[in-house]
C-alpha positions in Angstrom: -114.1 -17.0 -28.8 -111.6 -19.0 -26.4 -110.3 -20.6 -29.6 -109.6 -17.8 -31.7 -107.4 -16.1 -28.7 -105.9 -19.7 -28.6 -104.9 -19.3 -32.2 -103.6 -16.1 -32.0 -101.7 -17.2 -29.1 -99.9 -19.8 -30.1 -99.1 -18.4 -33.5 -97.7 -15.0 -32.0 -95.7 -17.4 -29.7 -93.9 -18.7 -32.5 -93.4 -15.2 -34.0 -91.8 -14.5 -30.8 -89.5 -17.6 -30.6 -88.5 -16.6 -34.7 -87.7 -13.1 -33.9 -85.4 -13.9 -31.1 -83.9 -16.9 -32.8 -83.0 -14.2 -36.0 -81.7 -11.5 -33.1 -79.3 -13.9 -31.4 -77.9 -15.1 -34.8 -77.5 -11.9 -36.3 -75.4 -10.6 -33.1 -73.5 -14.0 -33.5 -72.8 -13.3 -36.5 -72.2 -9.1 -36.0 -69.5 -10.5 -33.3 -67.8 -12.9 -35.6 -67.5 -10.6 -38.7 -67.0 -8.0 -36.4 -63.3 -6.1 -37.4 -60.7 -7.2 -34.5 -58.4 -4.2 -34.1 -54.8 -4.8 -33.2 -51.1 -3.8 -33.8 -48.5 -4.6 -36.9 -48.2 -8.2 -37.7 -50.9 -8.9 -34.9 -51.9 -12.3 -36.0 -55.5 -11.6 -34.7 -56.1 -8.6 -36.4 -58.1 -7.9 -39.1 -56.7 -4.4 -39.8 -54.7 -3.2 -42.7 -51.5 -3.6 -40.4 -52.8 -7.0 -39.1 -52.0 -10.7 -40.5 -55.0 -12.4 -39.7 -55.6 -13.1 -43.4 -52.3 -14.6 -44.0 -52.2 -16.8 -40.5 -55.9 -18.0 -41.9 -54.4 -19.6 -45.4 -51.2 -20.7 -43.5 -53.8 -22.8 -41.4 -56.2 -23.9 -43.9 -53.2 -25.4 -45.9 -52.2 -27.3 -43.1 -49.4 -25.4 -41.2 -49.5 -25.8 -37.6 -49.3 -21.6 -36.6 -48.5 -21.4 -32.9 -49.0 -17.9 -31.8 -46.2 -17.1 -29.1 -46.3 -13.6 -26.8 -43.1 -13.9 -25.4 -39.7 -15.3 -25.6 -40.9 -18.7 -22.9 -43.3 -19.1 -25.4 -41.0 -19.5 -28.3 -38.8 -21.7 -26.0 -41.8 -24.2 -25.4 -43.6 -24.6 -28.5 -39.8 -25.0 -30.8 -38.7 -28.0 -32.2 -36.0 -28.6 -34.8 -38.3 -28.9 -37.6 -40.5 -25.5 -36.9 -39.9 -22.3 -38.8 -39.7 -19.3 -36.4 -40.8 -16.3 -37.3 -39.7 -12.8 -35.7 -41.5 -9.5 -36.6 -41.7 -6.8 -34.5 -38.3 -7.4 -32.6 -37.9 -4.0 -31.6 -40.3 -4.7 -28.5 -37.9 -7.3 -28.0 -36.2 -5.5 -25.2 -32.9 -6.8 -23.5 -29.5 -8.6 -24.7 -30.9 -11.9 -22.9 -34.3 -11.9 -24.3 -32.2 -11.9 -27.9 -29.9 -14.3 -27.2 -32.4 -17.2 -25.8 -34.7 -16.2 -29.3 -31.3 -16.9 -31.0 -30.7 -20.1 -29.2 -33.8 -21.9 -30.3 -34.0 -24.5 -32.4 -35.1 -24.7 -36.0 -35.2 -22.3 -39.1 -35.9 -18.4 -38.7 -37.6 -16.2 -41.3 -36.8 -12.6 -39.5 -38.9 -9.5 -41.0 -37.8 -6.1 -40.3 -35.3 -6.2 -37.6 -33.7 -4.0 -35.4 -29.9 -3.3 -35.7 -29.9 -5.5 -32.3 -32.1 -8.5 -33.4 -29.9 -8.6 -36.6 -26.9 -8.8 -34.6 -28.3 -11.5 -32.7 -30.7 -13.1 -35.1 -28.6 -12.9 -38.4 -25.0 -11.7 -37.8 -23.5 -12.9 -40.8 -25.3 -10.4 -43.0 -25.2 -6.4 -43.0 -27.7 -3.4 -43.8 -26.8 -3.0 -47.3 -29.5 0.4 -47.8 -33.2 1.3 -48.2 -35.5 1.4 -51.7 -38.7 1.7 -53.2 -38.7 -2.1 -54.8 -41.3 -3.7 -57.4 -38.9 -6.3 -58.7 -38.6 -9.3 -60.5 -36.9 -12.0 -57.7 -33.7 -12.1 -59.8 -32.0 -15.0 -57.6 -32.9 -18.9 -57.8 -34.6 -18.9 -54.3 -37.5 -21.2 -54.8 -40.0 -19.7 -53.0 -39.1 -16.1 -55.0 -39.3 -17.9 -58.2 -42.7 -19.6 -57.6 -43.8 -15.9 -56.6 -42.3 -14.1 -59.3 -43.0 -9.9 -59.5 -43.6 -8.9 -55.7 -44.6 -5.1 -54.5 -42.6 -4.8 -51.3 -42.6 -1.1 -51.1 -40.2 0.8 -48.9 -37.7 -2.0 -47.2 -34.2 -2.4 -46.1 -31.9 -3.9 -48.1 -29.2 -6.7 -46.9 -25.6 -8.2 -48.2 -23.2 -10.4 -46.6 -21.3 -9.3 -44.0 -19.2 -12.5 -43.3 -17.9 -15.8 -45.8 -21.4 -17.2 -46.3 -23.1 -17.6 -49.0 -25.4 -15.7 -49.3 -28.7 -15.7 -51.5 -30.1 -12.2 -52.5 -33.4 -11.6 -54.1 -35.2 -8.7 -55.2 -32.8 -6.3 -54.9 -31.3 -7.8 -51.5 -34.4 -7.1 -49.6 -35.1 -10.9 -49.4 -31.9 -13.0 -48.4 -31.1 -16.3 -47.2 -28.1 -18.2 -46.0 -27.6 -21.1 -44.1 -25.9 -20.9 -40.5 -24.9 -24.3 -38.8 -27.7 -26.5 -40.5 -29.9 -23.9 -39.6 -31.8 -21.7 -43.0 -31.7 -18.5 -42.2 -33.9 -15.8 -44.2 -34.1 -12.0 -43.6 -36.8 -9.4 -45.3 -36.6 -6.1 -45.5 -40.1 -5.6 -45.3 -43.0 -7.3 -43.7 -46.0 -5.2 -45.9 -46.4 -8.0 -48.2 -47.5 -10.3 -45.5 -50.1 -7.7 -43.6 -53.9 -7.7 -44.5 -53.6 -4.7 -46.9 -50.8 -6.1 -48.8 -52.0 -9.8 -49.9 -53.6 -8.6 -52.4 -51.1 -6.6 -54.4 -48.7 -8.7 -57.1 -47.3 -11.8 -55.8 -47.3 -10.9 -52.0 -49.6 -13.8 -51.1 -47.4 -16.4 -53.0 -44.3 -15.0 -51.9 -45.8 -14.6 -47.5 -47.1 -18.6 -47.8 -44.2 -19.9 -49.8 -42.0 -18.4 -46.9 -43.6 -19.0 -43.9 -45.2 -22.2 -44.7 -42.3 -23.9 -45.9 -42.0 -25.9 -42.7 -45.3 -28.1 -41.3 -44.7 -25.8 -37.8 -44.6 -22.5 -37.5 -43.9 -20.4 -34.5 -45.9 -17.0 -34.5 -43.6 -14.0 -32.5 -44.7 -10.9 -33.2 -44.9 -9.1 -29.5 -47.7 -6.5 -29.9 -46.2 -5.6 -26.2 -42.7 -4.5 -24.9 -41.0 -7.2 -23.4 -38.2 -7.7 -21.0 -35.9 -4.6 -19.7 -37.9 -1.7 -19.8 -40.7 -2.8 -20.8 -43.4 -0.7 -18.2 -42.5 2.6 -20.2 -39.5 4.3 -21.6 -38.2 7.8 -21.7 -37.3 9.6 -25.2 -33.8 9.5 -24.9 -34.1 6.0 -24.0 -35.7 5.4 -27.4 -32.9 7.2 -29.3 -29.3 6.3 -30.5 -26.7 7.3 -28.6 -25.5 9.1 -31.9 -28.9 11.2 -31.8 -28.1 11.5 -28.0 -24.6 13.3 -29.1 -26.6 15.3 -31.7 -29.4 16.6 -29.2 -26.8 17.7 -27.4 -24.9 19.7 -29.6 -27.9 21.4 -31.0 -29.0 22.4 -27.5 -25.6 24.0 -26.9 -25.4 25.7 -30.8 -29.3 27.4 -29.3 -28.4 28.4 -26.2 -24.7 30.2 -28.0 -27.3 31.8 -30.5 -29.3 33.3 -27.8 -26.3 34.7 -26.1 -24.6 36.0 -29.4 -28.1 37.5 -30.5 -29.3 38.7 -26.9 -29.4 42.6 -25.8 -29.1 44.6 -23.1 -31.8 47.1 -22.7 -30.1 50.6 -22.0 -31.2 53.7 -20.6 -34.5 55.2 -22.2 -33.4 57.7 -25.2 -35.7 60.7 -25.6 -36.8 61.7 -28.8 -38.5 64.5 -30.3 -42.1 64.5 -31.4 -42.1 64.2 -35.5 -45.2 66.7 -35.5 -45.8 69.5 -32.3 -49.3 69.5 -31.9 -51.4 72.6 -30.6 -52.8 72.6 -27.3 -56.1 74.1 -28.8 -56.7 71.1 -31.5 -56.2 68.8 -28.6 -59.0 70.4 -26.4 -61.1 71.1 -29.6 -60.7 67.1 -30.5 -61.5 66.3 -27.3 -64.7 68.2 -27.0 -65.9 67.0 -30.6 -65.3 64.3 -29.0 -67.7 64.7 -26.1 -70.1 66.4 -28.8 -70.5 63.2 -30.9 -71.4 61.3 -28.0 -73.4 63.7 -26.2 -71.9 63.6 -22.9 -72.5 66.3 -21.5 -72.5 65.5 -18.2 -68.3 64.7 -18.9 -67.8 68.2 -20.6 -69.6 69.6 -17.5 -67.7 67.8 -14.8 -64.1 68.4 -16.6 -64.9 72.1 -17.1 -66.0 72.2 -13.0 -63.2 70.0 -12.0 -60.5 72.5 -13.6 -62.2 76.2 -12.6 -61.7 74.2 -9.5 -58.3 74.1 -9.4 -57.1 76.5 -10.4 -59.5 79.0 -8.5 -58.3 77.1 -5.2 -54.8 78.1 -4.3 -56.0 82.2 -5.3 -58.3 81.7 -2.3 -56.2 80.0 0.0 -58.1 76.4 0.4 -56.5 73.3 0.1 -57.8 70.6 -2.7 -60.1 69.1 -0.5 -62.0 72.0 0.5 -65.7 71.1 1.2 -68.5 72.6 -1.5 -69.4 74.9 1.4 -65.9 76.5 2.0 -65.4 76.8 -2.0 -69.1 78.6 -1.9 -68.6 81.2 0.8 -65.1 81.8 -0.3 -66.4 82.6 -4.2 -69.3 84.6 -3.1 -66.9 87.1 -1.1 -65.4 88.2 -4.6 -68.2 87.5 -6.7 -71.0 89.3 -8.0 -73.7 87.1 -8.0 -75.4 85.7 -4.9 -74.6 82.1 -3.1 -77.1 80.1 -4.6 -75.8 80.9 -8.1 -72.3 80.1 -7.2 -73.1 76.8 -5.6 -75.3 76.3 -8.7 -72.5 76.9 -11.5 -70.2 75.2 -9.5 -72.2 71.9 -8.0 -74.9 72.1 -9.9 -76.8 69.1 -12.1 -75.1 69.2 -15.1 -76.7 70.7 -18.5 -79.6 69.3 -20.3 -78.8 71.2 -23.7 -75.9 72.0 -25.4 -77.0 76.1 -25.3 -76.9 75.4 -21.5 -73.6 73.6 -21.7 -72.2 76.5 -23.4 -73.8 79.1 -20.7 -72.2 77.1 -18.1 -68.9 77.7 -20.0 -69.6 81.1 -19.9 -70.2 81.5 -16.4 -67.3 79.2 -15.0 -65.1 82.0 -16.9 -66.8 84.6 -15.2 -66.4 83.6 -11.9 -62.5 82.7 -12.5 -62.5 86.3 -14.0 -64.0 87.9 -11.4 -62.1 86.3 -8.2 -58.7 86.6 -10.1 -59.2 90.6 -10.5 -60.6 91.3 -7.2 
């Protein structure tokens, strides 16, 4: 017997030990396959935006990516014979972050850049335009040529903007030219290179032929702001000055339209009923009214509340004579005996409509009565 739970024992042990062994490898390997979010050109990201795919082949055909977060980082990892590349400049914030990028040694292959890191960056060429592009390279760039037919999508277009020469492919939205020994290429658009955009035409050839052309290459794409501004900025910070100008305007061009198109309320203007209406229908309505709902209680009360009233001032009492004054006053010029007046008057009101309409009745009676004596 001691044997068997021995047995069982040891070989539920080991079923134990397997089905923890398969539990921690199967989270290992839910972690590592797990999809790493992160921002355009994040080279960690496995998103449609990211370039973790692209960083992956640079590596595994030998480049040397160094991925660099800020400007100090691109300082201490460049060398004469590394390729930077700059995507994503626009969180590139400040005049001297741009000019110590600029000042760095070795090539540049700038994607997308701002008005400011082209100035910087790549001043000898100019904004040439936007387009929808699915070109051949047209140009005798090597690294085009190898790639042939590329789907960049929407991009920028460039031209020379000083005497360089200046090689333009695709359309312009791919040029190079070379500035002081330095090689200098601008794209338009960075799609080809992201995750979702490998796969299409020859991106793939065309993203490694340009960014591993050079055995070192210097990662910069800032998923953060950086520099001047860089804990938060306002909306007018963000814009143009030119937008600035035209906010402006348009705020002034609503507040002249509200003016033009405001009115002044005048006096009230009295006008004259389309259709006179009988004061018979009106009580008539109302009491079908009262009718459909069978409050009869409400008839009851308005028809007391108004023999009231105007029974009142005829016996000199004020409108907030007490139920006794109104009693002994009525019964003086009434027929009937006190109890029936304080009845009609204060009664309970009527269970049926025969003895809503003898309530009626009476009411006129007594208003009959005390008006004629």
């Amino acid at each position: 017997m001691s044997a068997t739970l021995g047995q069982r024992w040891r070989t539920g042990r080991w079923i134990a030990v397997a089905l923890i062994v398969i539990s921690a490898i199967a989270a290992v390997s839910a972690f590592l396959t797990a999809p790493r979010p992160g921002g355009r050109m994040d080279p960690d990201s496995t998103g449609p935006d990211g370039a973790h795919a692209l960083v992956a082949l640079l590596r595994d055909r030998g480049v040397d990516v160094v991925v660099a977060d800020t400007v100090a980082d691109v300082e201490n990892a460049a060398r004469p014979d590394t390729l930077l590349l700059a995507a994503e400049t626009y969180n590139t914030r400040g005049e001297d972050l741009l000019t110590r990028l600029a000042d760095v040694p070795g090539d540049r292959l700038v994607l997308e850049p701002t008005s400011r890191a082209r100035q910087a960056l790549a001043a000898d060429i100019r904004l040439g335009g936007a387009s929808l592009l699915t070109s051949e390279p047209d140009c005798d760039l090597r690294e085009a040529t190898r790639a042939g037919t590329v789907q960049l999508g929407a991009t920028d277009t460039y031209e020379k903007a000083g005497d360089v020469d200046v090689t333009r492919c695709y359309g312009g939205a791919v040029v190079r030219y070379q500035d002081g020994g330095r090689t200098v290429t601008v794209v338009g658009s960075a799609d080809f290179m992201t995750n979702g955009g490998l796969l299409s035409e020859g991106n793939a050839a065309l993203a490694m032929n340009l960014a591993g052309d050079r055995p070192r290459l210097i990662w910069y794409a800032p998923q953060k702001p950086e520099g001047e501004g860089a804990q938060g900025s306002s909306l007018t910070d963000l814009m143009p000055d030119a937008v600035n100008w035209l906010v402006w305007q348009l705020c002034l061009v609503v507040v002249l339209l509200a003016v033009w198109q405001g009115r002044r309320l005048g006096p009230l203007v009295a006008e004259k009923l389309p259709v006179v209406v009988r004061a018979s229908e009106t009580v008539e309505g109302r009491a079908r009214l009262y009718r459909s709902r069978r409050a009869r209680g409400q008839a009851a009360e308005a028809l007391r509340t108004a023999t009231l009233q105007r029974l009142a001032p005829r016996l000199g009492l004020g409108p907030n004579a007490s139920p006794a004054a109104v009693t002994s006053a009525v019964a003086q010029r009434y027929a009937g005996d006190p109890n029936t007046v304080q009845h009609l008057l204060y009664g309970p009101p009527p269970s049926t409509d025969t003895d809503l309409l003898q309530l009626a009745h009476s009411l006129d009676d007594i208003e009959r009565q005390v008006t004629t004596s």
